[in-house]
Structure formats: C-alpha cells, structure tokens
N, C-alpha and C positions, 0 to 999 in steps of 0.2 A: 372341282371339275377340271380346273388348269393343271393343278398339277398332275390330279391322275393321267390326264391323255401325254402331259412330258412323259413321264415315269415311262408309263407303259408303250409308248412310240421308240423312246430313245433312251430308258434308263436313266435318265438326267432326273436329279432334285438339288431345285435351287436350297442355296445356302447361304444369299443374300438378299435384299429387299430392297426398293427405294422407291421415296414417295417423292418426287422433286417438284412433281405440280400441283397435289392437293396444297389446297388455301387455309394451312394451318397444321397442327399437329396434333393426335389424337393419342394419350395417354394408354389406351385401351393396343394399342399397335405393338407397343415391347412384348406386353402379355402371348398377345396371338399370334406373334412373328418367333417368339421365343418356341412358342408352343410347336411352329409348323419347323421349328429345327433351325432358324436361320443363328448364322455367329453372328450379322451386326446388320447394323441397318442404316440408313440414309435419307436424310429431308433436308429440304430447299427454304419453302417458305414460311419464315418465321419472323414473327412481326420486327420490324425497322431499329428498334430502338435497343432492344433487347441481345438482335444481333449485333450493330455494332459494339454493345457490351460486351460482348462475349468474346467475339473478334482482338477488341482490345486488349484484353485480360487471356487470351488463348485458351478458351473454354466453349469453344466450338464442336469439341471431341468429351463424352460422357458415357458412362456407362447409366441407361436408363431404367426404372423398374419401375413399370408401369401399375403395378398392383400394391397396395400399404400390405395385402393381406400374405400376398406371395414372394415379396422383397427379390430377394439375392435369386429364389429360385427359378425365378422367369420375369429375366433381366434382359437387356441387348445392348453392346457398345453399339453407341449413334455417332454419327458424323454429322453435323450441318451445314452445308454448303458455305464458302463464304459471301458475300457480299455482291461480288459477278453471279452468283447463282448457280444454275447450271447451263449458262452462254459462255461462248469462247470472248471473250474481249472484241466488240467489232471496232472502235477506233484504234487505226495505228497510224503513226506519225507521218510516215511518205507518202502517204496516197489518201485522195477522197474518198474512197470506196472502203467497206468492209474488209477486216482482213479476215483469213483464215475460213474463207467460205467461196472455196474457190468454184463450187456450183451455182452460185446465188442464191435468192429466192425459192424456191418452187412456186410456178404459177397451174394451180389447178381450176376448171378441168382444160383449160386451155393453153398448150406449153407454145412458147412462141417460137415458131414454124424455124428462124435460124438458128435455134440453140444457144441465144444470146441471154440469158437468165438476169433478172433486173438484181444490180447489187454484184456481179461477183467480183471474187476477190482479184488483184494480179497473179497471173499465174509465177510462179516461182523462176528466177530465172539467175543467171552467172551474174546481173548485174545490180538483181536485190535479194540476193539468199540472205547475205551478211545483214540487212534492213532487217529482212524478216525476222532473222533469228535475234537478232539485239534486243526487238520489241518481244518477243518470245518470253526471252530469258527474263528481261525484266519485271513482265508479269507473274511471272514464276516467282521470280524473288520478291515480289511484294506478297503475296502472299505466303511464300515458306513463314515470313514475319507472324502469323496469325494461327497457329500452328504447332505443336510441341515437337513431334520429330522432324528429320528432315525428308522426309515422305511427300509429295505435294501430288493433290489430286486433282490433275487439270483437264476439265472438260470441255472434249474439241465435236461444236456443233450445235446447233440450237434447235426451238419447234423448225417441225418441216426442212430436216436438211438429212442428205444422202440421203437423195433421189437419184444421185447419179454421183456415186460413192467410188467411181473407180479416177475422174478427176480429184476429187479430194483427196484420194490416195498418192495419184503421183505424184501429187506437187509436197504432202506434209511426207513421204518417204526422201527425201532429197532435203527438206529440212531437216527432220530428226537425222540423218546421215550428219549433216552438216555439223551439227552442235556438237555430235558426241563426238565427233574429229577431233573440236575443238572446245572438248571440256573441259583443257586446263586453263584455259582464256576464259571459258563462262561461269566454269565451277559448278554444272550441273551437267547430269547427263538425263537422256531422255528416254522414255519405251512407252510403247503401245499396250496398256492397261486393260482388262477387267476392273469392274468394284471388288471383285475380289482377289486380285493380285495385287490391289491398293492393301486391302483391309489386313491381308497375309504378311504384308511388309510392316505396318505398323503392328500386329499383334506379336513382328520377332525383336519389336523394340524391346519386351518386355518391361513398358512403363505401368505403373503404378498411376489410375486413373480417378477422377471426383465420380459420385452416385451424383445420380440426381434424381429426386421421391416423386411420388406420382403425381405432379402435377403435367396438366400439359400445356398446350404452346396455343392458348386462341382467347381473344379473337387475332387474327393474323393484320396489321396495318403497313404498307407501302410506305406511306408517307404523312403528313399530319391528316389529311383529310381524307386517305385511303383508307378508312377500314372497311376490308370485307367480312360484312355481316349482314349483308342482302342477300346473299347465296343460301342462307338458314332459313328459307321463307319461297325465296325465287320459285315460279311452277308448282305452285302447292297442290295443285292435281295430279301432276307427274307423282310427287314426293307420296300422295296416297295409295295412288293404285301401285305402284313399287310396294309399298309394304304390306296391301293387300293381296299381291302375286306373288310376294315370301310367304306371306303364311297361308295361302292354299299351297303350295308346294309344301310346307311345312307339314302340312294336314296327308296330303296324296302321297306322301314319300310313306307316312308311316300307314296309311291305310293301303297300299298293295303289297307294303310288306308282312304286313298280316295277312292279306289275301295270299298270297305267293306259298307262305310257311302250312297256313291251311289248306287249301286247296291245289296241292302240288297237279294233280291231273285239271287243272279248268280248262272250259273253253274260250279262257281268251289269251290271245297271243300276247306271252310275254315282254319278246323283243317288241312288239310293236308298241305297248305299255311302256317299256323304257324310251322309247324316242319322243311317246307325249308328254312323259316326265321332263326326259330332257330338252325338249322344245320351250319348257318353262325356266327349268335349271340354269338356261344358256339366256333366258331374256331377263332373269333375275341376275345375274353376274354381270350380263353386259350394261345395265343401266348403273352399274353401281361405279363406274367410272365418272372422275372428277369432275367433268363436262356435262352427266347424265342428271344422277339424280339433286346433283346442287343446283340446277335450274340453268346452266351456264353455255347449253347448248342453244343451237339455232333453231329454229320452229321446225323444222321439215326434220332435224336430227331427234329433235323431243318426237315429231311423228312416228317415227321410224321404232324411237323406244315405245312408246304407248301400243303400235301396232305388235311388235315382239311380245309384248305383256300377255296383250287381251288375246293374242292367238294362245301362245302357252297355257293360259289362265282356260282358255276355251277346252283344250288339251284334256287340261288335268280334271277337267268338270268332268268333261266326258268318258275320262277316266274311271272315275269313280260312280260314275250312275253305271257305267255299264259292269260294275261289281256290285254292285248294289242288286243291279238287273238280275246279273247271274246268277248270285246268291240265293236269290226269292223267285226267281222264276221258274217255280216248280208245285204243282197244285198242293198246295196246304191249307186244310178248312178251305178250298175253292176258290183261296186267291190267287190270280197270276197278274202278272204285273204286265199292262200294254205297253210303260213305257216307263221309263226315268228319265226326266229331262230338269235341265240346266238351268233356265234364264233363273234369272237371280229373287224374282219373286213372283206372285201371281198362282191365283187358287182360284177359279172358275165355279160353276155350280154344281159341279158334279163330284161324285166323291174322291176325296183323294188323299193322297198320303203325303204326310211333310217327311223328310229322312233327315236329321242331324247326327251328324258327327263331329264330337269332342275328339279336336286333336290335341290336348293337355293329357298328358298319364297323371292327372287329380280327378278326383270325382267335382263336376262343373253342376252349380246349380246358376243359370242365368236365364234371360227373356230371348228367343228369336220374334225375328218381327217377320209379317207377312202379308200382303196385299189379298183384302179379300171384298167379296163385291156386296155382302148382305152384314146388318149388325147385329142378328140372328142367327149362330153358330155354336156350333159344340167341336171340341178337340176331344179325342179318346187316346190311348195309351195299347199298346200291344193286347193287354189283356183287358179291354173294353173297358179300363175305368176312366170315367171322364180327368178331365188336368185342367187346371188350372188357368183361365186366356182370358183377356181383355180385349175388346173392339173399341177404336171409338173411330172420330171423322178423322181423316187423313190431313196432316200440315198442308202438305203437297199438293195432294189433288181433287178435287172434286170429285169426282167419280168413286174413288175406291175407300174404301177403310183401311185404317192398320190393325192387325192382330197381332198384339204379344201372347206369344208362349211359354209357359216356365218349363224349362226343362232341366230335367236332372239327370245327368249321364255319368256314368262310369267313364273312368281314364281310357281313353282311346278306342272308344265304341261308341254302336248310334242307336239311334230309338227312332223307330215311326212313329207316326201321331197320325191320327184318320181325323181331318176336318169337313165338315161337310156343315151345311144348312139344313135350320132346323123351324120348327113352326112353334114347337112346344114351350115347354118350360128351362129343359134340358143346356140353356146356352150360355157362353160366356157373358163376363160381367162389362157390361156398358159402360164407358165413360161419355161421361155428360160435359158438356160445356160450358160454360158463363165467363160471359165477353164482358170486358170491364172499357170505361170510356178514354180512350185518349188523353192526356194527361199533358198538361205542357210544364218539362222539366227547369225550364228557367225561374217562372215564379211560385213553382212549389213550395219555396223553404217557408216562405210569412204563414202557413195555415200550421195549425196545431195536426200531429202527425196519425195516422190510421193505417193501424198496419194489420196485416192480412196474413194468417198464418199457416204455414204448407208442412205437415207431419206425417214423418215415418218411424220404426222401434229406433230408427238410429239419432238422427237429424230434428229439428225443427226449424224451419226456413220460414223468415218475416218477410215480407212486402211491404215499401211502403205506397199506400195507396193514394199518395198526391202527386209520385210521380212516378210509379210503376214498375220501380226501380226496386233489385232486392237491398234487405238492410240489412240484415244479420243474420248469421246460424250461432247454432245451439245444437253442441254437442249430449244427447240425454241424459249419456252413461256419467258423465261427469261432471256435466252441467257449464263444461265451456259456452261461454258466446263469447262469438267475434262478431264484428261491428264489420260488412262486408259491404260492399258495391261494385257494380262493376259497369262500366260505359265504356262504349266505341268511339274511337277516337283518329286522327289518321292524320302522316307525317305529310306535310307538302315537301317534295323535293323538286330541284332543278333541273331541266335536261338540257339546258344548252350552256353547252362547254364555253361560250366566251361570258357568261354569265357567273361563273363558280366552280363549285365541284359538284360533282353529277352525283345521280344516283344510278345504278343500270343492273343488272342479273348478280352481278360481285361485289359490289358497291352500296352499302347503305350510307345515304351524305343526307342528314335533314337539314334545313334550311331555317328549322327554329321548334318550339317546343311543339308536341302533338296539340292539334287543335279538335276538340267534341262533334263530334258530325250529327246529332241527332239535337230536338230540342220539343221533338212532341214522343212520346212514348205509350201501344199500344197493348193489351195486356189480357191475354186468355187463359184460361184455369179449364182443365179436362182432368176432372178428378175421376177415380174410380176407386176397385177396393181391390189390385195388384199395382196401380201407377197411378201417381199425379203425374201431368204435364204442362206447363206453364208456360204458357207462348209470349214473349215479348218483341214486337215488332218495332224499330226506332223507322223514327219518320225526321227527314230534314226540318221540315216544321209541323204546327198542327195541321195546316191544308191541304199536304203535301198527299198524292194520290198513292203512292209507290215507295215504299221500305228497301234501302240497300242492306240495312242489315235486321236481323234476328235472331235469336237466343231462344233453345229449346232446351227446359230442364227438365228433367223425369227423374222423382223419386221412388222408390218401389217399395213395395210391402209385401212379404213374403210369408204367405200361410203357415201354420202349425202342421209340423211334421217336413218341412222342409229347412234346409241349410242355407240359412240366409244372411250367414255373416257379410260376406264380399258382398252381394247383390244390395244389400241395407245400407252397407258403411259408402258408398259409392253418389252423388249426386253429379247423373251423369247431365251434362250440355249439349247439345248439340249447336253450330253457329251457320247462318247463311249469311254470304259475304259477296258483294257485288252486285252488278257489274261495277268495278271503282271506275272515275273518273282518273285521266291520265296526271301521271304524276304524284301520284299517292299510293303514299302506305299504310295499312289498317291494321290498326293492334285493338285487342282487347284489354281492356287494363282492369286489374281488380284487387281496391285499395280497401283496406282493413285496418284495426285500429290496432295490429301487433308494433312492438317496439322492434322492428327488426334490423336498425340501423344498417339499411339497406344492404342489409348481405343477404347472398342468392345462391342456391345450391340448384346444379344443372347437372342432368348426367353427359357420361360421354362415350357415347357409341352404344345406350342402352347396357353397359355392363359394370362402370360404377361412378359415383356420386361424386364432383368437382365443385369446390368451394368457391364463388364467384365474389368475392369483395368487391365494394363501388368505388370505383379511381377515378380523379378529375385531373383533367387533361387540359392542355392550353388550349385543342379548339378537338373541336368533333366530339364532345365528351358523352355526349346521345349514343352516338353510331360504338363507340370504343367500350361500351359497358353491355352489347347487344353479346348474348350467350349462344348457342349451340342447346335446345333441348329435343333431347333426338326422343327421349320417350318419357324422361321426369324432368319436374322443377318444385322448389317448395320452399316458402319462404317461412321464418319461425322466434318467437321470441321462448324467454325462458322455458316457458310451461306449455306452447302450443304450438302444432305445425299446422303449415295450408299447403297440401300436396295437388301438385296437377298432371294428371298423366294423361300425354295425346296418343294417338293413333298414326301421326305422319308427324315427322321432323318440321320444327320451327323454330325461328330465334327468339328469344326469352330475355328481359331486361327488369329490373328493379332501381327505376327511375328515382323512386322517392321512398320515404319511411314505409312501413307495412306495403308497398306496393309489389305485384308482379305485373309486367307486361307482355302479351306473348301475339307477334306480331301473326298473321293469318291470311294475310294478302298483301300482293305490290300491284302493279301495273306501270308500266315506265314505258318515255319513250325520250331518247337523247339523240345529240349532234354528232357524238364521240364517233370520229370519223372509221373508227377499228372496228367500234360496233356494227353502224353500216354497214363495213365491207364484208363481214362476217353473218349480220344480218340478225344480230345477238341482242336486236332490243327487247324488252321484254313487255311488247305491247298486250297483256293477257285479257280480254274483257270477258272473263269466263265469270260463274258464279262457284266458291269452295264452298264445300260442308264439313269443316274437320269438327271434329271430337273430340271433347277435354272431360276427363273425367278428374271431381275436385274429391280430395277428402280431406278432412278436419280431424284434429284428435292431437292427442299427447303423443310424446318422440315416441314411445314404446307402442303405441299402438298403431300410431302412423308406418313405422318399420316392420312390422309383423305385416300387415295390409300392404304396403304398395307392391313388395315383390309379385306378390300371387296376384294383384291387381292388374298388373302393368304388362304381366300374360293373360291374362284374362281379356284384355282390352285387345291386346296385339293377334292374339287366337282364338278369336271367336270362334263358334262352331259354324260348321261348313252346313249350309241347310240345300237341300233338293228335293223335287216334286216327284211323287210318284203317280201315277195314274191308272186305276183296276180295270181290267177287262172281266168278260164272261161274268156268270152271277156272282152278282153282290152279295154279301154274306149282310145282315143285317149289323151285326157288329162283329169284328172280329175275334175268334173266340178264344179263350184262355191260351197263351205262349209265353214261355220264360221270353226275357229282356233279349232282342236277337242281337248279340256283342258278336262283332265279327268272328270272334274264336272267343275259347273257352275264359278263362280268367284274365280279364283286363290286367292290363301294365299300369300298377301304380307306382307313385316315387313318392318318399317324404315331403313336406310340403316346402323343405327347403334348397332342394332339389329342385332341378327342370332338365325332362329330358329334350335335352336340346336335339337330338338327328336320332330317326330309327329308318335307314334308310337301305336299299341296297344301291350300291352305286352301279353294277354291272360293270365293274374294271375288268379288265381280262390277266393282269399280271400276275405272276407268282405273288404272295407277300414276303418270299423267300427269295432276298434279295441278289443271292450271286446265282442261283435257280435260274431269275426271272433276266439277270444281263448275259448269260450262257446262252437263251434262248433265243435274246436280240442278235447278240454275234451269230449264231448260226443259220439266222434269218427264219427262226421258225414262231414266231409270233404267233398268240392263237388268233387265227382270223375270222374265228367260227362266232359260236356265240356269245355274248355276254357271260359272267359268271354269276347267277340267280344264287350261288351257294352263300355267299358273302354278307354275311350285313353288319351294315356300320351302325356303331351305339356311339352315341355321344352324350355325357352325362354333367351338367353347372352345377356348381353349388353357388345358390344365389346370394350369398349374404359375406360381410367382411369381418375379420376378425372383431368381436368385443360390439358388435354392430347389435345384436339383440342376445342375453342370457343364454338360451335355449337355440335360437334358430342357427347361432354362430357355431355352434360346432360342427367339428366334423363327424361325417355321416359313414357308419358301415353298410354297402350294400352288397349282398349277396347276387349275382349276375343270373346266378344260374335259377335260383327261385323268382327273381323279376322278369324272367322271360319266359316260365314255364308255359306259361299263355302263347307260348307258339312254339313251343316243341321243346324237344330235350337237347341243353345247351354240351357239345361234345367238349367243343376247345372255344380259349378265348387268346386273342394276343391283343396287348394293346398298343396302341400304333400314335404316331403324331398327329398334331390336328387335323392334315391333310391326309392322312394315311397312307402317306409313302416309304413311311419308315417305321422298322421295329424300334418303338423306345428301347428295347436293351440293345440295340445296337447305335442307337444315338448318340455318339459324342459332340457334345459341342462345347466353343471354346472358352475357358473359362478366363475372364480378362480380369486381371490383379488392380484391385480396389483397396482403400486403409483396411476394409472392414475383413477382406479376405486377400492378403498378401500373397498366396501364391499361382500362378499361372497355370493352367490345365485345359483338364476338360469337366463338363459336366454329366452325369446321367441325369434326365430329366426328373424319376420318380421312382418311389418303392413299387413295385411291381405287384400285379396281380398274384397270390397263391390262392389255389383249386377255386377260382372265383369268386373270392371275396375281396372288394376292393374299399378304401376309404377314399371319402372326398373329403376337401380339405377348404375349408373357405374362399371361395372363389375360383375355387378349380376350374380347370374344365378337363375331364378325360375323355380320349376318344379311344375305339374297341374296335376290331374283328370278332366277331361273334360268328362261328361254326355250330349246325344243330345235327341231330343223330338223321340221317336218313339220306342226306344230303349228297 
C-alpha cells in the first residue's frame, strides 16, 4: 500500500531498507526485501555480544540470504549499525550538554513557550568550530576502525529530533564547511548522505564480501540482563485481533475480487468498496509497526490501533454481507434475503441462514461454531440435506449453546446452511456432559493411577484421573505414545528498578524459575459423536471459588464421506488466562518424555523454520533462551515430533529435556522512570483466549500436516448471518453449491495463494508511460483502476523438506483463474508491484561463491502463462482479463 501510493504520487521506488529500531532481526527480511527490489538493507539492533564480535573482526557488513531454499537468488548486502547505533554520539568533551543536537529535545505536546529546548547543543561558533570538529573527526575514525572500506556511515540525529531541522542545519553546514577546508589536517572529508549514497560508494569498492546462511539475529539482548523477549507475548489481545484483521482482509480482498470480475454491472459502488477495503488495509499496516503490534506502545496508542482494527474489520464485514446481500437478493424458490448482518455470532429462533466463506483456494473441511439459544436444532445445506452439527452447553455462558458445524467448501467460495429449531427427531447431535470431582494435584502421585481415555480415527488422549491432568497421546496410525502433561505455571518478576532488573513491555527479567499456580484441578468431559471437549479448570487450591486459568481441548471426529485428514490430526486447545496478578508472567508448559536435548524449532515471521539450541549464559539464561513463535514451534526426538501452532504471536522457550514453554500472558507494572513518562507500563488485567493447536506424528507426517494446518488455523472461514423475509419455503429446494462464480480457484496443496487482490492503483505498469504522466502533471485523478489484479502465489515448503511436496510446481495462470474470466495478459511484477521483473536490476555484490559484480534479474519469466514455483518462492502477478 506504501509503496504503491510513492509510485504512483511521485514515481519514486525505494531501493533501500532499514529496520534500526525493530528488537532484533528477522531472517525472513533478505527474502522479502530482495523480492520488493531493494540492493541492501540496514539493522540496528543486534544482540550486545555478538555485535561487538563482529565489530571486532569487521564483520558488520554481509551479504545475507535469508532463505537455505533460495540462497544466492534472493540475498541483500546488510549493514549493521555499529555499536553508537543509530544516535549521533551525545558526549563531547567541551561542554555538559549533548552535542550535535543543536535543537534539543522535543517536548511534545507542550513546546516550551521561549524556544529553549531541554538539552540543546552549543550553537557552533568561531570559538568552538575547531572543538566541534576534533570530536567529529575522532568519532569517525573510531569507527572507520570497525569497517572494511574507508566509507563511514555516520548518523547525525536521534528518536524525536528535526522538529526544527533548519537549526540543525545551520550550525552542521559551517561544520561540514569547516573540516573539509581542512581535510589535509583531519584526513577525512565529509557530505551529507542518503543510505543510499552510503551503499553506492561501498558497492564501487568492488569488495569481495562473507555470506551469511539463514540464520537470524534473536533473541536481541542490551546487556547481560536485557533480553528483549517480553515484546513476544506483550498485549496478547492486540497481537490477536491483528491477525484476525489480516485474515478477514485476506478473505474480503479475494471475495470482491471475484465479485468485481463476475458481476461487472452490480449495484454496489466500487470505489466506495475499495475505501472499506482500505480502511482495513491501512489499520493492518499501521499496527505492524515496531511499537504496535510488539505490545511496546502506550495504552491510549494500543487504543487508537484496536480502534483502526475493529472499524476496518467492521468495513470489510459489511462488505461482504452486502455481496452476499446482492448476490441472493433476488426471488429464488421465494427466498429474499431481509438482511445479512455481521456481529460475529448469534442465531435467534427464527429461521436463518449461516453464510461461510473459505478464503483458502483448498477445498476446507472444518467446524464453524455458533451461538444458539435451543439444544434442538437441525443445520440443512443448499439443497435441503441435513449436515452434520453438534450443540452442547456453552464454556462461556449460561444462556446460550454452541453449535459446531462441519463444513465443506470449495477454495474460495461459500455455502449457506439454514439453521433453525426443531421439535422432531430431525436435530443435531448433543453433547452431554460429565463433571468429574476436583482433584488436588499435589497429593495425587501415592494413589495407583486411573486413567481416562478421550479417542478419535487419529489420537488417543489419556487422562489421569487423580489429578485431572492429561498423561499421554497416542498416535493410532503408528502407534506413537508420548508421555504428555501440561501445567500453568508463571514467572514472578521485578518492577522496581532499585531492586534489580525489571521486567516491562520489551524486557523479560525472571527473578527465578516459573513457579505452578494451580494445586486443585477441575475436569469436564462433553463428549459427543463430531467433538469431545474436555474442560480443565486450575484452581489456586481445592477451596478456591474462582479459576485463573483453563484448558479447552476438542477432539473431532469426522463422518464417512467426509475429508477429515486436517480436522482429525489437529487436537485443538483453547486457553483462558487471567486476570494475572501484577508482576507476572503465565506460560504454559508442556513436558513429554521425548529425548529432545532441549533443542526448539521456532518459525520466523510464519515463512520458515529456525533452529533454536539451548545456550547457558552467565545470568538471565530463562529470559535469553525465550524464542519468537509467530505461528510454529515443535520440539522432537529421533522418531517423533510435537508441533504447536497458534493463532497470534508468542514467545516460545524449551527450558528442560522434552519440554516446550509457550508464554500467553504478562501483566507488569515498574518504576523505570522512561516507562512512566511514556506511560508504557504494561499493567493489562484483561483475560486472553489464544489458540494452540498441537499435533503429534513422525517428521514426514508432521511436515506434510503443519503447512496446510497452520493456514487453516490463521484462515478460518469468515461466517455471517443471514436472515429471510416474506414466505418461508419450508426447506430450501434443490440449487447447485452457490460459489461466488463459476469454478473455484484451486492451488496444489503445496501452494498458498497468498493475495487475490485488486489494489485499485491508478499508475501505468509501464514505467516511463507512468513518470511521462507525472511530469506533465496528468495523474489520473479519476477512478481507481478495477482492471488490475494482483496474484500472488508461495510455495510453502523448502528444498528436501518433504519427497513430494518439495518440488517445484507447474502452474498454468490462465486455467487457475478461468473461474473469473478469460485471462488476456499477465506481467509479473515485484512483491510490491512497482516493478516489472524484466526490468528489475538489482545489484549483484561479489561473494567467494560468486566472484563477479553486477546485476541481477530476479526470475525466469512467465511464457503464455505458465509459470514454475520454486521452493519457497513467492511470485507476484498483474493479471489482465478479456473484457476489461
């Protein structure tokens, strides 16, 4: 979205990068910066120890290739900051005061009335130019030391400065004059830089640079007792509905794109379609800043993103119910639709229709769930055959029931389902419940053991019944058991800073090993014949009235004549966590009798799999082993893995043998006088509900399953209510499957279509077209361009990673979208779609492995639309259709 609005305002596409304030470095970044055309890129913070390693040895500067599977081909020279950061040096020798900030501070929102800014520098004068410039020079030369050429990248300025940029010019314009006067006395000369009038002077060194493979740079630590790895967890509400506002825009991008290509004449206005879209678009990008969705903002600035969200999020609902509306609201068999509305669940007694849409181009077989007020119901299908649902009592609330539904949809289409109450025989299958007694977990081990067993075609799940706690799975197909448990547990940390080190939004500092929070545990079984679910409530002790925490598992069982691989292999969790007590942090931990010598496999950025070894450290060695699992983690010995995939980013740790920890809440509140003034403590007394879904199996079955799992989780289908006017039909009478348009979009299963989108850019793709236009000042100002749509296509898997799924894939363009019209032309374009890949060079920097300097093209090119993916690709597309 950024770059298209540069592009097309002003022609401009960047061609560098820099992350200097995210809290660490993310392996997945060479890949997607390579992809969007940048030559090189830039980060800042990189753990303390490692930098000055690097420092030392002048290995500051690499060429990085974020991908094992893509190497050399989508690489980026990195720069690391050195050791000042990205701050200008504030001590200088002559004077108390900061140098080289000759505006001060900024004090927002209140600037102080004489223009006297707390901090600034001495303005530059005849009597200390020669001062300044000494201390100048000198910092320069300590760092050319650290460095291979003599290039030095010195950055003048820090947070919060040039607010008032025309001081800080006059005074550093009469420096820089000065030195270079006298650069055969300093031996340096100076200029006012871009990052990429840096990167263009070092790429004419023509050195010969190290690789470095795809590891990345985290957890990120300051200092012995700074590791940030509180930010992996911080605002785990925030971190939900963010990824829950990605994939309804994920869902809405590709469902008005289908409407748009079908129904060229609708009645609903386009443009004003794309500003709901983008109302989402823009609240999805803006929280994904450093401060946003790491939890490291201020309360009122987290308000400000949740409010962005849930309006967007509101948007794109209404979006789509009102294509839904338009679609079917036209008398067929006597149905008209009074309404399609939004709220997120809730079925009343009167007839009504559920509408899902699978935004996966797979055919999806999974459970929606839905609030309904009788346990006497029947679901019907388009063509009046009853489906498949279960009712039972609600965890939540008293009043209502839940209904699962199974559904089966086609790739990127939706299915009504007519629920209504029923009196007959005709209704979904009831679960029943049986409450088992309280249990207190401390003196369970003396009794001989009674265990309780919960089976589906995949799983077998033990309980043991003395302390309500599970013991093992049992995989069927091959007859794995593991030896499982899992208990809440939670870190005490410190908040006052003359006490130790803290803990706070960036910071995880424990204060000693997690201590067990519960010690009575309570135990509910709602079995039925689509879902067990097994409610386990921990109680501080046996008397206690009130559970901070809870554990909801549901295993499924999936009818004949249904696809129930994913849905079977999957035993999904759900957790209730809170309100915590100040100064703690809740992890789940769940130890098994694998031999896993604590190594921990974490992904990174949801796009591939980081190898976590456990390193002990002189102090903090809890906080310094805490991962990053933005969407997997899985720990495994010889013969068996234990995969977990969540629904929102958390930090992840493998404390002990067979264990994984995957923390799920903070609440903090510190002294740290910055936090204070920023207001950044992170007192949360909310309750989370995240989602872990676990699965068991051998490596080859395990990696066939997570990928298609791990979208499955993240893309649920998007569910809406519809509600009939005028006569009722008694059931609705025979209609094919109503799929938005003709033949769904599918993709191999090792594929994902990542973006079926139109972005409504207004620029040529023809790029000296589209900067001819800007010069003559004729921009189109008119509408949108609905002709456009963007494809973008993953190949989920890495080289040698599974047999079968690792290869690469032919797909033909033109027959996977014939399902919305006849494809004319296709270009393919860079991640951001600013550029024609055949016009893409970028610079190709001279490594041992490839000794000469150039350029690169990025890719073999599309002919007559057939293109190949390649292990871990990702290609993006213009897509043109005939009519258009």
């Amino acid at each position: 979205e950024g770059h298209g609005f540069l592009y097309e305002t002003f022609g401009i596409r960047p061609q560098f990068s820099w992350h200097i304030d995210p809290f660490g470095a993310s392996a997945t970044t060479p890949t997607l910066f390579a992809l969007a055309g940048f030559n090189a890129h830039l980060i800042s913070r990189i753990d303390y120890d490692l930098k000055a390693d690097m420092q030392e040895n002048k290995k500051l500067q690499f060429v990085w290739q974020g991908s094992p599977s893509l190497s050399e081909r989508q690489e980026i020279f990195t720069h690391v900051m050195d050791q000042y950061s990205y701050c200008t040096p504030s001590q200088i020798p002559f004077s108390n005061r900061s140098g080289f900030y000759w505006n001060g501070i900024a004090a927002f929102p209140d600037p102080p009335k004489d223009g006297v800014y707390p901090n600034m520098s001495l303005p530059v004068t005849d009597t200390n130019i020669h001062l300044y410039a000494q201390t100048m020079v000198a910092n320069i030369k300590e760092r050319a030391a650290w460095f291979r050429t003599s290039d030095v990248l010195w950055p003048w300025g820090c947070d919060k400065q040039f607010f008032n940029a025309s001081v800080q010019y006059s005074n550093m314009d009469l420096l820089l004059d000065y030195i270079n006067k006298h650069s055969d006395e300093f031996g340096v000369t100076v200029q006012y830089a871009t990052v990429g009038d840096y990167f263009q002077a070092v790429y004419g060194r023509n050195l010969t640079w190290e690789i470095r493979d795809s590891q990345d740079f985290l957890p990120y630590s300051t200092e012995p007792f700074q590791a940030w790895t509180g930010f992996y967890t911080s605002r785990s509400t925030l971190k939900g509905i963010a990824r829950r506002a990605s994939s309804l825009l994920y869902a809405g991008e590709s469902f008005f794109t289908q409407y748009v290509r079908k129904h060229p004449a609708s009645s609903i206005c386009k443009c004003g379609a794309l500003k709901q879209l983008q109302s989402l678009r823009w609240a999805v990008s803006e929280v994904q800043h450093h401060d946003g969705i790491t939890g490291t903002e201020a309360p009122k600035v987290k308000d400000m993103y949740m409010n962005n969200l849930m309006y967007g999020m509101f948007n794109v609902k209404k979006l789509m119910a009102s294509i839904i509306f338009d679609m079917n609201n036209v008398k067929k068999n006597g149905e008209v639709y009074s309404s399609v509305y939004i709220k997120d669940s809730g079925i009343s007694d009167v007839d009504q229709y559920v509408v899902v849409y699978n935004p996966l181009a797979w055919n999806v077989t999974t459970f929606v769930t839905v609030s309904v007020s009788h346990l006497a119901m029947s679901v019907y299908d388009e063509l009046g055959h009853s489906v498949p649902a279960q009712v039972q009592s609600s965890a939540e609330s008293h009043s209502t029931y839940d209904m699962y539904i199974l559904v089966a949809i086609s790739g990127l289409s939706y299915r009504k389902y007519n629920v209504k109450p029923v009196n007959g025989k005709q209704s979904a299958f009831i679960g029943r419940s049986v409450k088992y007694k309280r249990k207190d977990i401390t003196r369970a081990h003396q009794q001989s053991r009674q265990l309780l067993p919960v089976v589906n075609n995949c799983y077998q799940v033990l309980f043991d019944q003395n302390t309500n706690l599970m013991y093992s799975i049992t995989e069927r197909e091959t007859n794995q058991t593991v030896q499982l448990t899992q208990e809440f547990l939670e870190y005490h940390v410190n908040g006052d800073v003359m006490k130790g080190p803290i803990s706070d939004n960036y910071l995880f500092a424990p204060n000693a090993s997690a201590v067990p929070v519960s010690k009575a545990v309570g135990l509910e079984v709602v079995s039925g014949n689509l879902m067990t679910e097994i409610r386990q409530y921990f109680y501080s002790n046996s008397t206690s009235q009130d559970y901070i925490y809870a554990v909801y598992t549901r295993m499924y069982t999936v009818p004949e004549g249904y696809d129930g691989k994913l849905l079977c292999h999957r035993i999904e969790q759900e957790y209730s966590v809170g309100p915590l007590e100040l100064n703690r942090e809740a992890v789940l931990r769940t130890s098994t009798n694998l031999n896993t010598r604590q190594l921990l496999y974490t992904d990174s950025n949801g796009y591939q799999i980081q190898k976590r070894p456990f390193k002990a450290y002189m102090n903090n060695t809890v906080a310094r082993n805490y991962y990053p699992m933005v969407q997997t983690a899985y720990i495994e010995d010889d013969t068996t893995r234990l995969m977990l995939l969540a629904e929102r980013a958390h930090g992840v740790s493998s404390q002990g043998n067979g264990q994984v920890e995957v923390m799920l809440h903070r609440r903090l509140w510190n002294n740290l006088q910055w936090d204070l003034n920023y207001n950044l403590t992170l007192n949360d007394s909310s309750v989370v509900r995240p989602v872990i879904w676990l699965i068991l199996g051998t490596k080859a079955v395990t990696n066939i399953l997570y990928q298609t799992s791990v979208l499955a989780l993240e893309h649920r289908p998007v569910v809406m209510f519809g509600a009939l006017s005028g006569d009722k039909p008694k059931l609705p009478r025979p209609r094919q499957q109503n799929s938005v348009h003709g033949s769904p979009v599918t993709v191999p299963p090792n594929l994902h279509l990542q973006t079926l989108s139109i972005p409504g850019w207004r620029y040529s793709s023809n790029h000296a077209e589209h900067v001819r236009s800007i010069r003559m000042g004729k921009q189109k100002q008119g509408d949108a361009d609905f002709s456009r749509v963007l494809l973008r296509i993953r190949h989920l898997y890495e080289v040698g990673e599974d047999p079968v799924l690792s290869q690469p894939v032919m797909v033909n363009l033109k027959s996977l979208l014939k399902g919305l019209g006849s494809v004319m032309a296709v270009e393919e374009r860079s991640l951001t779609g600013t550029w024609d890949v055949n016009t893409l060079k970028r610079w190709k920097w001279k490594t041992a492995q490839y000794p000469s300097k150039g350029f690169t093209n990025s890719t073999e090119t599309s002919e007559n639309c057939i293109v190949t993916v390649h292990p871990k690709e990702i290609r993006t597309f213009f897509v043109y259709f005939q009519g258009q």
